[in-house]
BALUMMI-328888 format. One record per residue (C-alpha): chain; residue number from 0; residue in three letters; x, y, z. Coordinates in Angstrom, 1 decimal. Each point is the difference from the previous one (the first is absolute). Example, Ala and Ser with C-alpha at 12.3 -4.5 7.8 and 13.67 -1.06 7.14 Angstrom:
<recs>
REC,A,0,ALA,12.3,-4.5,7.8;
REC,A,1,SER,1.4,3.4,-0.7;
</recs>
This chain:
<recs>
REC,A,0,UNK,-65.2,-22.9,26.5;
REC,A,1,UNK,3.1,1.7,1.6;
REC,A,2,UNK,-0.1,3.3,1.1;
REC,A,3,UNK,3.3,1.9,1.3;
REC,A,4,UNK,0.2,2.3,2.8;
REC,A,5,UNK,1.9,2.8,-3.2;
REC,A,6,UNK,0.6,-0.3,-3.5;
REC,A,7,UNK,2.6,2.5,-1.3;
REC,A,8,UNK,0.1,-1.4,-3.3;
REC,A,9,UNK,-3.3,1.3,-0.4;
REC,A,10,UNK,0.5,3.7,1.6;
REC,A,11,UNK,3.6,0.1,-2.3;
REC,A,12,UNK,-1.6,-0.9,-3.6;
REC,A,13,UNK,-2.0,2.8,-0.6;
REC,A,14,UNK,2.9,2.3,0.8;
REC,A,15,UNK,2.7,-2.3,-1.1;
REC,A,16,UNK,1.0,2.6,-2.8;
REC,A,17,UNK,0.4,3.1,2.6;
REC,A,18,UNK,2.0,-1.9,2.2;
REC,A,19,UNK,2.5,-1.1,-2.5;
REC,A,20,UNK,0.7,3.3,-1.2;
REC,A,21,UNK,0.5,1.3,3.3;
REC,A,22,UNK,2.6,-2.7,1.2;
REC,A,23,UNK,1.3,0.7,-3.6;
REC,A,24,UNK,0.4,3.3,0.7;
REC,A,25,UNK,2.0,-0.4,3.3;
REC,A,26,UNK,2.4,-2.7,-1.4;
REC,A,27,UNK,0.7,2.7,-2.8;
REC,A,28,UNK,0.6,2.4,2.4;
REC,A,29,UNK,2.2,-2.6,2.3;
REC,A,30,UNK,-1.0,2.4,2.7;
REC,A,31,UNK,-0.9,-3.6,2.2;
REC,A,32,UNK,0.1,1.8,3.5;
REC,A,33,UNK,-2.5,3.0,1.1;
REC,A,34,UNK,0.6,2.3,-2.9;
REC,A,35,UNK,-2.5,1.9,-2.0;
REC,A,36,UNK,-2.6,-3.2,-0.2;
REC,A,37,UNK,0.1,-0.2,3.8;
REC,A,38,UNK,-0.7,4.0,0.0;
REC,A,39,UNK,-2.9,-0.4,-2.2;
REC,A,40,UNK,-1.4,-2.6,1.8;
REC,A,41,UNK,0.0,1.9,3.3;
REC,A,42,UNK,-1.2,3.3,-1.3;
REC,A,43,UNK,-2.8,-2.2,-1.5;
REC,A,44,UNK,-0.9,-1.5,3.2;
REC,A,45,UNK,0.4,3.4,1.8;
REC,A,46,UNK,-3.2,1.3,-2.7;
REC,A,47,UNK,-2.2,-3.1,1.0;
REC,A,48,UNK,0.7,-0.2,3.7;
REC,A,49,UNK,-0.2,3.4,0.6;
REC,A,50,UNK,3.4,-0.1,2.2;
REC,A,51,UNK,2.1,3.0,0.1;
REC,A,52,UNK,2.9,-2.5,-0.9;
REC,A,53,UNK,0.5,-3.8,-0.9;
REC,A,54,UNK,3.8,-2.1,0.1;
REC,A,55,UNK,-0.1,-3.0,-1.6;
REC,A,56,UNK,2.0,-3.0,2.1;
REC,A,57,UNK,1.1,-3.8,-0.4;
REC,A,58,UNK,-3.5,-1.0,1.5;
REC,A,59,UNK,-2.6,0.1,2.2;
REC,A,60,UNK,2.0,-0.8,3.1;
REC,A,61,UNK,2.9,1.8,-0.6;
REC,A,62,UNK,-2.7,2.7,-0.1;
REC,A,63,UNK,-1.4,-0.6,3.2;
REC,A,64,UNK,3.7,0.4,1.8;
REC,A,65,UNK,1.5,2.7,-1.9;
REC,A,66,UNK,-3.3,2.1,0.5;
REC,A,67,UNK,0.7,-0.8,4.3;
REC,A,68,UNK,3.6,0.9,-0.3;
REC,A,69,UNK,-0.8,3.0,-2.1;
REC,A,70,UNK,-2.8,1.0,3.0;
REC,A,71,UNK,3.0,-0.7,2.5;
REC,A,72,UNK,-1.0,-3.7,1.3;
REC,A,73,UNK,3.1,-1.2,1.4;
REC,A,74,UNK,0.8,-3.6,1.5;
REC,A,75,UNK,-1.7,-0.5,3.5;
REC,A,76,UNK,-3.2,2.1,-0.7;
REC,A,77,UNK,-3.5,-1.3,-0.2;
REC,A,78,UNK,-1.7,-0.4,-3.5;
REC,A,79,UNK,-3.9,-1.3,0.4;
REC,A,80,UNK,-1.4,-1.6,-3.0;
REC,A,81,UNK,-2.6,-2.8,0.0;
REC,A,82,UNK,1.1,-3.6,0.4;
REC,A,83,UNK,-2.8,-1.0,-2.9;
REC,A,84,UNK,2.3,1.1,-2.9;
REC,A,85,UNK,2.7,-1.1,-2.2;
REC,A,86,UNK,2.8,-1.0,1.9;
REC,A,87,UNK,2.3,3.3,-2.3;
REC,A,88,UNK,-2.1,2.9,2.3;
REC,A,89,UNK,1.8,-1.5,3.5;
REC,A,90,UNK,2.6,-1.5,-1.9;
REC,A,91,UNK,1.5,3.1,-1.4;
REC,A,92,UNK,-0.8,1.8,3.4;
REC,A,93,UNK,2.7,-2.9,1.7;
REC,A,94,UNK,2.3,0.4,-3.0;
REC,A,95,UNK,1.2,3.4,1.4;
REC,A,96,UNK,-0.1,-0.9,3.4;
REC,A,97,UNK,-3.0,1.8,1.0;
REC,A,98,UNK,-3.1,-2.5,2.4;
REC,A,99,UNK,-2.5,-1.0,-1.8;
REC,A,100,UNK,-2.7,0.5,2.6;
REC,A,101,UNK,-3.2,-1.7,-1.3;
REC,A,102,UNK,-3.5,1.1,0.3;
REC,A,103,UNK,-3.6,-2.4,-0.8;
REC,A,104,UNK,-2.4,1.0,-2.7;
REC,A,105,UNK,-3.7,0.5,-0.4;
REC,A,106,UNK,-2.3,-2.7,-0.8;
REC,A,107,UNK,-1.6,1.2,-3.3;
REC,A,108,UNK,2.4,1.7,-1.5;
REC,A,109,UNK,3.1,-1.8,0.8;
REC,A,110,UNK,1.7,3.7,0.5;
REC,A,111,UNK,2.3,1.0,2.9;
REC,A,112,UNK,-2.4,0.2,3.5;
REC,A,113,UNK,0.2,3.6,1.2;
REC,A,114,UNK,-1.1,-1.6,3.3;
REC,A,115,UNK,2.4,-2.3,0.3;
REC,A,116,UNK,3.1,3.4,-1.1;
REC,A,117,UNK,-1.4,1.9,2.9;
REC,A,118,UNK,-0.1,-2.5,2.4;
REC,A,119,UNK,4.3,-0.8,-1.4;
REC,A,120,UNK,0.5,3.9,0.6;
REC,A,121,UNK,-1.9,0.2,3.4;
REC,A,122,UNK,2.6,-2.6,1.5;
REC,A,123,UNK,3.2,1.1,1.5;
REC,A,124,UNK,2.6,-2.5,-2.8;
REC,A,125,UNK,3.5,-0.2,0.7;
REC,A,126,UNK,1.0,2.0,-3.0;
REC,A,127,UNK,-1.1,2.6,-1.6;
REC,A,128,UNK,-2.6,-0.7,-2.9;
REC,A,129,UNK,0.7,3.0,-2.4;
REC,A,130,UNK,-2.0,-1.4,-3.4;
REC,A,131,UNK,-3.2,-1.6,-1.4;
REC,A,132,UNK,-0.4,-2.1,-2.8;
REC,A,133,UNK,-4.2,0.2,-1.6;
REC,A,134,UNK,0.2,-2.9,-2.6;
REC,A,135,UNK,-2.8,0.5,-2.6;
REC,A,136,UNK,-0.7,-3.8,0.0;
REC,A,137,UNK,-1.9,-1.7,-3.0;
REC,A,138,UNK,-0.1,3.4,-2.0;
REC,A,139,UNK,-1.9,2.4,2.2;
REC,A,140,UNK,1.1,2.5,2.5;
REC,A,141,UNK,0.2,-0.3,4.0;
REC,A,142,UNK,-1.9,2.7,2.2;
REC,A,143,UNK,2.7,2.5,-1.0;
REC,A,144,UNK,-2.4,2.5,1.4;
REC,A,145,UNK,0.7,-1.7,3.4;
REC,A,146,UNK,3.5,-1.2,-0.4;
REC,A,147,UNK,1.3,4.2,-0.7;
REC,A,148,UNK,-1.6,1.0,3.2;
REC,A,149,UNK,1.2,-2.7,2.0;
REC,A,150,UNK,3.8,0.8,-2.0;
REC,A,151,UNK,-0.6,4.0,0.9;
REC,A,152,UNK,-1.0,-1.0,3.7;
REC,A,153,UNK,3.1,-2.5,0.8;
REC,A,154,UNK,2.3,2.0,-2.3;
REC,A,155,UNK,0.6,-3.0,-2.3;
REC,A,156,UNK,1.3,0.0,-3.7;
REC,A,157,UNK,-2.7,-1.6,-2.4;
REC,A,158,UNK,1.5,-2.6,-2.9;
REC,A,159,UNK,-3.3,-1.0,-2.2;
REC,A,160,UNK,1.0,-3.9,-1.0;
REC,A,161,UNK,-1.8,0.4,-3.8;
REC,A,162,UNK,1.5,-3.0,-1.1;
REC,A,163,UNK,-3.7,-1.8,-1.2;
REC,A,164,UNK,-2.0,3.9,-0.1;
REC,A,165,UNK,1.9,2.4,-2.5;
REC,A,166,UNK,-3.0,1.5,-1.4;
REC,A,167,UNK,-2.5,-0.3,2.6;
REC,A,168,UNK,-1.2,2.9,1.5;
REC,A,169,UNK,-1.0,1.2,3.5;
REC,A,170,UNK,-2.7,2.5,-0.1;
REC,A,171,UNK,1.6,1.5,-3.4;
REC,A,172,UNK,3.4,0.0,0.8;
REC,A,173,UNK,2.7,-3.0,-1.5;
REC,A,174,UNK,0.9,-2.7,2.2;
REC,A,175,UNK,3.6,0.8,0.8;
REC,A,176,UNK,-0.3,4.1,0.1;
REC,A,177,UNK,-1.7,0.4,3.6;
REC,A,178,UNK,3.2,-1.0,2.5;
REC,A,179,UNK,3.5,1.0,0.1;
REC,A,180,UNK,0.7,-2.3,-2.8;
REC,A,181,UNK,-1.8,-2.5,-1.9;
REC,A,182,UNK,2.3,-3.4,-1.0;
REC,A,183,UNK,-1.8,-2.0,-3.4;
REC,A,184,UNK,1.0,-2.9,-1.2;
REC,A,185,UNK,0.3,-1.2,-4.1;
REC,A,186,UNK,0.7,-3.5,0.6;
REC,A,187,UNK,-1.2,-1.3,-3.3;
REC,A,188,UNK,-3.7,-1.6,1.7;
REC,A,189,UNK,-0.9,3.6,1.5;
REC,A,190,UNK,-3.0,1.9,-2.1;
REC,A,191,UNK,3.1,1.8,-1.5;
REC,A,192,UNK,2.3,-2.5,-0.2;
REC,A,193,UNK,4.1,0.4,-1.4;
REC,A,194,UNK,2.0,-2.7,-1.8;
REC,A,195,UNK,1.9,-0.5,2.8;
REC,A,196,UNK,0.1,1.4,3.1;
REC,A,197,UNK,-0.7,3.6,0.7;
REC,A,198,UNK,-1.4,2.6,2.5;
REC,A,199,UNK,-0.3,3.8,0.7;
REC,A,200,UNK,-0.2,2.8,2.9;
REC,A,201,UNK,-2.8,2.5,0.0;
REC,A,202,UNK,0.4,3.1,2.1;
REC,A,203,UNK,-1.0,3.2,0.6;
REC,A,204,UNK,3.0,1.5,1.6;
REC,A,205,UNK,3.1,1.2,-2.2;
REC,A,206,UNK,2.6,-0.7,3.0;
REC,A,207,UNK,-1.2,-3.4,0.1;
REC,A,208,UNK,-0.3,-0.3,-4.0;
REC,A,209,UNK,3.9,1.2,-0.1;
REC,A,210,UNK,1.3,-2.5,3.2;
REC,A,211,UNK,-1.7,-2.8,-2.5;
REC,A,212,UNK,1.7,0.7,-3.0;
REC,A,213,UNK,3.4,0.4,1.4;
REC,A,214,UNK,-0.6,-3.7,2.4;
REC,A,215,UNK,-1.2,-1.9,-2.9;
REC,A,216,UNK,3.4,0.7,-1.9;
REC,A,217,UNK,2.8,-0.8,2.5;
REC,A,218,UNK,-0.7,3.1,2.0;
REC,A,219,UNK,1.3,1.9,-2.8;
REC,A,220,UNK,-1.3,3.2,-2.5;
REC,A,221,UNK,3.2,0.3,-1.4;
REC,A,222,UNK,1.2,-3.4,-0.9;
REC,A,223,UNK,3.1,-0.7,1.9;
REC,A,224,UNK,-0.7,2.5,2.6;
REC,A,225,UNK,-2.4,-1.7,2.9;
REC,A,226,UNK,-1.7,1.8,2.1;
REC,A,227,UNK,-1.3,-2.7,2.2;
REC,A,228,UNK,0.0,-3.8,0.5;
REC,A,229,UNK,-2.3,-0.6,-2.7;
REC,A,230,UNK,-1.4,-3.3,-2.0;
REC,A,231,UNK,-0.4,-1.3,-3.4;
REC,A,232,UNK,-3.3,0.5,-0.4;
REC,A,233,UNK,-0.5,1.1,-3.6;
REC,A,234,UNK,-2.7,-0.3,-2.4;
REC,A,235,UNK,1.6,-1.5,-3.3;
REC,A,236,UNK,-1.2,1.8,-3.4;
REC,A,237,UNK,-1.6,-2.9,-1.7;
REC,A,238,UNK,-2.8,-0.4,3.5;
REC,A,239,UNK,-0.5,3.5,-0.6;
REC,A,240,UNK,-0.4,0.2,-3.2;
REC,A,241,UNK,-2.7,-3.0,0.1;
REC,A,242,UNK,-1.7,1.8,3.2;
REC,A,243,UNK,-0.2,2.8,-1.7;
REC,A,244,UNK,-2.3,-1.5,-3.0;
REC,A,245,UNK,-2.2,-1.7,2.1;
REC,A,246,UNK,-0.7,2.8,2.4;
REC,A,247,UNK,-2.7,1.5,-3.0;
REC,A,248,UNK,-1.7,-3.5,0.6;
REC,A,249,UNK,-0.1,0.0,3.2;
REC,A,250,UNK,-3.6,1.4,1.1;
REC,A,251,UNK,-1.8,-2.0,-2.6;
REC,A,252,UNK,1.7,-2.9,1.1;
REC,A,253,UNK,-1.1,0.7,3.7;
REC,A,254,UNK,-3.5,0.9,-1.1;
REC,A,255,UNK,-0.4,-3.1,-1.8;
REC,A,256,UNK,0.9,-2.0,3.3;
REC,A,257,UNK,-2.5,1.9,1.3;
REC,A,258,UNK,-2.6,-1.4,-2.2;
REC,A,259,UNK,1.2,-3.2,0.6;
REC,A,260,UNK,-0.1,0.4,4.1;
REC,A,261,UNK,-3.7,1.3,-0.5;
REC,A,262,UNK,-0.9,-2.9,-2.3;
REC,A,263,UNK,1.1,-2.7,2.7;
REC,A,264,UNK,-1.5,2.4,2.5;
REC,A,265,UNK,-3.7,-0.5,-1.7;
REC,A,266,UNK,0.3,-3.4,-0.7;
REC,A,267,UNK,1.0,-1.2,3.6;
REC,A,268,UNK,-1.8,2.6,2.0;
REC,A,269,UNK,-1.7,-1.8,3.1;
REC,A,270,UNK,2.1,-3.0,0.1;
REC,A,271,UNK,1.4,-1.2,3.3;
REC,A,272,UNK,3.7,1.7,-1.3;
REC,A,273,UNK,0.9,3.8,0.4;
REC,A,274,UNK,0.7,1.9,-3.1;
REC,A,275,UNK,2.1,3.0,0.2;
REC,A,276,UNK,-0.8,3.1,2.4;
REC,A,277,UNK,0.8,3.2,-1.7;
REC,A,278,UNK,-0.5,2.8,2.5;
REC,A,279,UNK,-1.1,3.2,-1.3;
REC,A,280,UNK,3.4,2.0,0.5;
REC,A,281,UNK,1.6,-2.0,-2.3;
REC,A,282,UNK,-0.1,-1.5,-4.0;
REC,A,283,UNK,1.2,-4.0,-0.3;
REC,A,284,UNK,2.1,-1.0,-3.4;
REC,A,285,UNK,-0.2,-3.4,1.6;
REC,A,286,UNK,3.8,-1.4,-0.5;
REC,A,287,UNK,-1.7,-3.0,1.6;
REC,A,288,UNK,-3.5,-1.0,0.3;
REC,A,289,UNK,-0.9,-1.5,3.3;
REC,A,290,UNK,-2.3,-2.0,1.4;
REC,A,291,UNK,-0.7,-0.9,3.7;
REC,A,292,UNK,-1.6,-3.1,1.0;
REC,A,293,UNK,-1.8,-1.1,2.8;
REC,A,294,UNK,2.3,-2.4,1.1;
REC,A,295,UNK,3.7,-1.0,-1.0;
REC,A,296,UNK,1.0,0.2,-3.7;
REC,A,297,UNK,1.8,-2.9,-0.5;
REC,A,298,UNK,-2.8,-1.7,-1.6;
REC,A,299,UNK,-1.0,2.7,-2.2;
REC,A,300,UNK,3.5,0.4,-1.2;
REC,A,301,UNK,0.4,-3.9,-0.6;
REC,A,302,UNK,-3.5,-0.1,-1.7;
REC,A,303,UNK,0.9,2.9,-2.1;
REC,A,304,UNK,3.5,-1.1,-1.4;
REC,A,305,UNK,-1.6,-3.0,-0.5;
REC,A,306,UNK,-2.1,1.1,-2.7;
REC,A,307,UNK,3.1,2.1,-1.5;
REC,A,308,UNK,-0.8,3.5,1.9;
REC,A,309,UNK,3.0,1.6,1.2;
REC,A,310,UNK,-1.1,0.9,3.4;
REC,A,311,UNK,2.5,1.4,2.6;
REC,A,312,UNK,0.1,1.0,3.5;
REC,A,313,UNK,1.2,3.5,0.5;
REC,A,314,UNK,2.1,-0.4,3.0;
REC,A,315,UNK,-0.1,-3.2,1.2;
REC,A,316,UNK,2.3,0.8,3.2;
REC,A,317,UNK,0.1,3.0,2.0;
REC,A,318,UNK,3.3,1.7,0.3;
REC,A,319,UNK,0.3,0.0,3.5;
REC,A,320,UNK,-0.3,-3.9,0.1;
REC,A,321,UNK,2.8,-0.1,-2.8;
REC,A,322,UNK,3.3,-1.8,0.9;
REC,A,323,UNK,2.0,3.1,-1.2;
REC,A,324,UNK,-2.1,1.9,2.5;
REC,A,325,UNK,0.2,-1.9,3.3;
REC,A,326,UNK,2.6,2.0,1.3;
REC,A,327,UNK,-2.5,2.6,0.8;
REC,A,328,UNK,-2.1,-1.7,2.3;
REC,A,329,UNK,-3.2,-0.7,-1.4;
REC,A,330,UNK,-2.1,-3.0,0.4;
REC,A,331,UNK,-3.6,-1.6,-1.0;
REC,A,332,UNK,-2.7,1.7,0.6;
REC,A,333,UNK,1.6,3.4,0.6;
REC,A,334,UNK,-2.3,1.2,-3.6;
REC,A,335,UNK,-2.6,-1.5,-0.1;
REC,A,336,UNK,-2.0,1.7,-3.1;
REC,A,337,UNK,3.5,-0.8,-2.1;
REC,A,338,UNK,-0.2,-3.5,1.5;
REC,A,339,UNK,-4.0,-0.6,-1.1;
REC,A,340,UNK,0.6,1.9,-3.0;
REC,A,341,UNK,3.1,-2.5,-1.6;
REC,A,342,UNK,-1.8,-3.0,0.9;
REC,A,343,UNK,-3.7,1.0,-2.2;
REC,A,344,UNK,1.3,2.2,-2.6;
REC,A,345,UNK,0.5,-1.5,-3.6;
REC,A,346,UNK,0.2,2.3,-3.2;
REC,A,347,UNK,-1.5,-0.6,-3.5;
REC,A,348,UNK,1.7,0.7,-3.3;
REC,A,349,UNK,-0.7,3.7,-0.9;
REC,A,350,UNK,1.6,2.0,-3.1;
REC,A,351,UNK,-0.6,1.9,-2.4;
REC,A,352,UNK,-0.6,-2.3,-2.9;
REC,A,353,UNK,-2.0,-2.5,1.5;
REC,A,354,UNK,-2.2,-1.4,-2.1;
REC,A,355,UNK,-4.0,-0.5,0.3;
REC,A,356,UNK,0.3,-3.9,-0.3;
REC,A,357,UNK,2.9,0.2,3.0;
REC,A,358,UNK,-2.2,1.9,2.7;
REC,A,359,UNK,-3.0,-1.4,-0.7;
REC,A,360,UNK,2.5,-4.0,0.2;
REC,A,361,UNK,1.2,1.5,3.2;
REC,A,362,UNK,-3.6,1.5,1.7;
REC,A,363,UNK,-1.8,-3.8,-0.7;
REC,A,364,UNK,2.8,-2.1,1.8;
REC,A,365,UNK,0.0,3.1,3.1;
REC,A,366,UNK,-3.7,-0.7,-0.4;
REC,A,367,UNK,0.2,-3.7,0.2;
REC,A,368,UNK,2.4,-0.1,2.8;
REC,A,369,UNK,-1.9,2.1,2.0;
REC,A,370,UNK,-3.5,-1.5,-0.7;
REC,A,371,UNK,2.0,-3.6,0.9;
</recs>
């Protein structure tokens, strides 16, 4: 049998009608840039996040670095954000010139270390770190509880990296509402996933909501009058439009991959592998499922894709050991929890529409390799 990490052919059938009519609808309109399908969308995501305002962008990473320039990161300053993350969170921190200044994460969660932030603020750094970056790895929250005070004490702007958690929540608030600004990510594999790519801004504060708007579109309100020196960082109609269809599926698709996480959870409790740790601040929509084990992954991945399971590792290098990267200064060793972490952790196919016959497929040959 072969399992895949995601089918989308399976989430897209039962709602193959809706979406047609909706990019129908658009291409009627031939309104292909923002317009009134890119309104909708963001007022829809302002009801379900609970954000006081929502600006729809290119992607997730153009949301991460308009949401610092909005907050007034400029080049030089410091941006912290974990160095066990996609390589987009430090990534679009360096495309505006701004430091990427990276921090280790906790062992269970795989979250940004509050430990190792304080011990970044308490040094004296040669340049002035002015932003932090909580990425809500795996699809649950970081310790925002811990990461706000630690903002309010230094006097730091806080960017939420929702990219794998829109629609978890920490302690009944939406990932993405509790910061400054919260950047998601549609890329098409995300729990809510565009055609293309995709990404919004969530924020609270209607300055910030305005500066957003105006540097998406070429710094302009009025078009051919520009403001500032803005980018191309649009949402097209058509993403919208399918965004906006799929948001009303959205929490039954992240409950149902919570039925699937607890099913695996059951079946290989007390095995010499670490299932997920959920802490009780924060809900899990498991973008990934991950599993630690004892020792190195390699063979469980090999012995997994083997037998047709699309196992993964979820990052296999740190950021700060990265070739991009080197020019800040970092070297092996300097994290060790991100270090441990992407040489055990391996994921298991979790979505939605998993069938019986496939979890069961993939729990006996987990079983068998661990027993083995």
């Amino acid at each position: 049998m072969k399992v895949s990490a995601l089918d989308l052919k399976r989430q897209i059938a039962p709602i193959r009608q809706e979406l047609d009519a909706a990019i129908k609808e658009v291409i009627d309109h031939t309104s292909f840039i923002l317009g009134q399908a890119v309104v909708r969308f963001e007022q829809s995501v302002v009801r379900y996040s609970g954000a006081k305002y929502a600006i729809g962008v290119s992607n997730g990473t153009d949301a991460i670095a308009l949401a610092l320039i909005a907050l007034g990161i400029e080049s030089g300053d410091g941006v912290i954000c974990p160095t066990f993350t996609y390589f987009a969170t430090a990534g679009a921190v360096a495309s505006i010139g701004a430091r990427p200044v990276f921090a280790d994460i906790e062992l269970d969660t795989y979250n940004i270390s509050l430990t190792s932030v304080e011990e970044i603020l308490s040094k004296k750094n040669k340049f002035k770190i002015k932003a932090i970056i909580p990425v809500h790895l795996y699809g649950q929250c970081a310790d925002m509880d811990g990461i706000l005070k630690l903002a309010r004490k230094y006097k730091l702007k806080v960017v939420e990296d929702t990219a794998q958690a829109f629609g978890a929540e920490f302690r009944g608030r939406k990932a993405g509402t509790l910061g400054d600004c919260g950047a998601v990510s549609f890329y098409p594999g995300k729990n809510l996933g565009a055609f293309g790519d995709a990404g919004l801004i969530l924020t609270n504060n209607r300055v910030v909501a305005d500066r957003l708007r105006i540097l998406r579109n070429q710094g302009n309100k009025n078009k051919y009058y520009h403001l500032v020196l803005g980018r191309n960082n649009r949402l097209d109609a058509i993403q919208a439009a399918v965004l906006e269809v799929k948001l009303k599926y959205l929490d039954e698709w992240n409950r149902k991959r919570q039925e699937v996480a607890q099913y695996y959870n059951k079946k290989l409790a007390g095995l010499a592998i670490n299932t997920p740790f959920v802490p009780s601040y924060t809900t899990h929509i498991y973008h990934q499922y991950t599993l630690r084990a004892a020792g190195s992954n390699k063979r469980f991945l090999e012995y997994l894709q083997e037998k047709g399971i699309d196992s993964r590792v979820f990052y296999p290098m740190p950021l700060h050991l990265q070739k991009c990267f080197k020019y800040l200064g970092y070297g092996v060793g300097c994290f060790p929890e991100a270090g441990s972490a992407a040489k055990q952790i391996f994921t298991l196919p979790i979505y939605p529409e998993m069938t019986l016959e496939e979890k069961d497929y993939i729990i006996d040959q987990v079983l068998i390799r661990v027993r083995h």
